[in-house]
C-alpha positions in Angstrom: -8.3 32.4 24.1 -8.2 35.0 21.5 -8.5 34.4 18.0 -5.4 34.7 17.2 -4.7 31.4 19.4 -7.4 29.5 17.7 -6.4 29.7 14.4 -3.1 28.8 15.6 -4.2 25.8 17.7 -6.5 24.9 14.2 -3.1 25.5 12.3 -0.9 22.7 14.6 -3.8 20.5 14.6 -3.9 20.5 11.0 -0.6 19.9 10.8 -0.3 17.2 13.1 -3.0 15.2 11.0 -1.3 16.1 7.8 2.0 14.5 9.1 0.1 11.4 11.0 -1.4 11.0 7.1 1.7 11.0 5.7 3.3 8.7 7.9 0.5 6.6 7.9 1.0 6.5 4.2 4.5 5.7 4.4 3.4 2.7 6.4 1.3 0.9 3.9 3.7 1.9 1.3 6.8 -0.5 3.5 4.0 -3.0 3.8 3.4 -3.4 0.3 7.0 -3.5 -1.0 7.6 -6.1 1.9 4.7 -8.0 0.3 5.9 -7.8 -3.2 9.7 -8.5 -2.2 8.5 -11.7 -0.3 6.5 -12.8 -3.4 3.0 -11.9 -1.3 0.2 -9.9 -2.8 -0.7 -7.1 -0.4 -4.3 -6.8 -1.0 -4.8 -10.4 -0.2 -2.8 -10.1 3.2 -4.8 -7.2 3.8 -8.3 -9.0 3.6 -6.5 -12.1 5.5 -6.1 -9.6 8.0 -9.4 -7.9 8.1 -12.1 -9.9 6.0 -14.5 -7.5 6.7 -13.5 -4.8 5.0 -13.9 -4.6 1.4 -10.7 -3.0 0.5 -8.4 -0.5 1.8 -8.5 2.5 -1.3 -5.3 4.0 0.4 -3.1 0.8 -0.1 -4.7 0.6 -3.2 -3.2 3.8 -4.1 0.0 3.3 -3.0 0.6 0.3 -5.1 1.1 2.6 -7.6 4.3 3.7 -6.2 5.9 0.0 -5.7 9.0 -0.8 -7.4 9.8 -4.7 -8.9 11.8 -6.4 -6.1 14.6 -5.9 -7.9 14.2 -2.4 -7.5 13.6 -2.3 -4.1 16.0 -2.1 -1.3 15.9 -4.9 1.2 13.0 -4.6 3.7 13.9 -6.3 7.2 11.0 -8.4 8.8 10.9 -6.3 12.0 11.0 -3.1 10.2 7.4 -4.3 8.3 6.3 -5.5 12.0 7.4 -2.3 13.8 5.7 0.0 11.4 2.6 -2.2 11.4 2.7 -2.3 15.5 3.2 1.1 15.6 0.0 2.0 14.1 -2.3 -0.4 16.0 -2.2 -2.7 13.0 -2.3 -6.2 15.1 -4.1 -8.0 12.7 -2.0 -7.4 9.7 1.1 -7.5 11.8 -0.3 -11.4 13.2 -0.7 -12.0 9.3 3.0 -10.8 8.0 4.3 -13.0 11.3 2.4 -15.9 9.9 3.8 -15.0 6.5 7.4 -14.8 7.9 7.2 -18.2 9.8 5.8 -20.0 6.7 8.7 -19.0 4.5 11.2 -20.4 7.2 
């Protein structure tokens, strides 16, 4: 492999992370409007789902960018669970389920 093909390789990869980020961002950004359009407070779902973490800095970074429910579009239940499933995010996922089936 020449060095031409690693900085291209380096390049891709770089780019692949950069879009997983992104995504990953978008993520927590449908699970924290979900929370706020249900009435729920996504930092406390968060530690319900993972009480040993401290805090999650990215979600508290992307509550910057939530809009009042009024605001917001509608966010279906399944779209907030498929995202979550999506990126291996089980626990919070068995948290907004519990979430879902309390409100009904």
């Amino acid at each position: 492999m020449d060095e031409y093909e690693k900085e291209r390789n380096k390049q891709i990869e770089e780019a692949v992370v950069e879009t997983y980020k992104q995504e990953e961002e978008m993520m927590i950004l449908v699970f924290a409007q979900w929370c706020v359009n249900n009435g729920l407070d996504p930092e406390e779902m968060y530690r319900q789902a993972y009480p040993d973490q401290q805090s999650n800095e990215r979600l508290q970074q992307v509550q910057k960018l939530i809009v009042s429910k009024e605001e917001a579009g509608e966010i279906p239940d399944d779209t907030v669970l498929g995202v979550l499933s999506m990126f291996g995010n089980e626990d919070l996922a068995m948290v907004v389920s519990e979430a879902i089936a309390a409100r009904k």
